[in-house]
C-alpha positions in Angstrom: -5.8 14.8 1.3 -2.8 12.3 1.8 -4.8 9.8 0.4 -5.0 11.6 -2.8 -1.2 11.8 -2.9 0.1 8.7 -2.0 -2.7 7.4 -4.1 0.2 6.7 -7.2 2.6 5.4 -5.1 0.2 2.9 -3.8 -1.2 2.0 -7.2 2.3 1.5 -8.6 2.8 -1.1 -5.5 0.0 -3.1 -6.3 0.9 -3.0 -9.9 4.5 -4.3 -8.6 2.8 -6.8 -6.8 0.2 -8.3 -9.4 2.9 -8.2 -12.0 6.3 -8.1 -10.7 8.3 -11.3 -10.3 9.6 -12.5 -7.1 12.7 -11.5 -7.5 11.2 -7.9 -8.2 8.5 -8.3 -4.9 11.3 -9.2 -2.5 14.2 -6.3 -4.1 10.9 -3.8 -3.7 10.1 -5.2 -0.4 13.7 -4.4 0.8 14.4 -1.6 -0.7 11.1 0.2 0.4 9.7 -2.0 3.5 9.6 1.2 6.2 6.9 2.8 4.0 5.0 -0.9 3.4 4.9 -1.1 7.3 3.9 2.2 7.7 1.0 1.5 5.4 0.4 -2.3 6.8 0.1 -0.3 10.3 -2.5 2.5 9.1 -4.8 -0.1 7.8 -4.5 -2.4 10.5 -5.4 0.7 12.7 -8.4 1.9 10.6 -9.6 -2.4 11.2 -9.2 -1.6 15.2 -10.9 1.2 14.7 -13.8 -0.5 13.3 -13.6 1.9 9.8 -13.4 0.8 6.7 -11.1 2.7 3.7 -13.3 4.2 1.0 -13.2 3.0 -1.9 -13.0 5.6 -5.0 -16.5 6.3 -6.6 -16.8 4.8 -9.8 
């Protein structure tokens, strides 16, 4: 269920990311880097946990 609601917010970051400049990637970085660490820690959790993130059916 969270996944489906953050599911925006993390689209918009990798948009950020693909297309921002740098400039843009390190003000978004700053401005927002508790919830990027929050994520970096759940995924590098899931890895430990030998679980991989599903990927949305096509």
């Amino acid at each position: 269920m969270e996944s489906l609601k953050k599911q925006g917010y993390i689209e918009y970051l990798s948009d950020y990311l693909r297309f921002g400049t740098d400039k843009e990637k390190r003000e978004l970085f700053n401005e927002d880097r508790k919830s990027i660490s929050d994520i970096r820690e759940r995924l590098d959790k899931l890895a430990a946990d030998g679980r991989t993130v599903k990927r949305k059916a096509i």
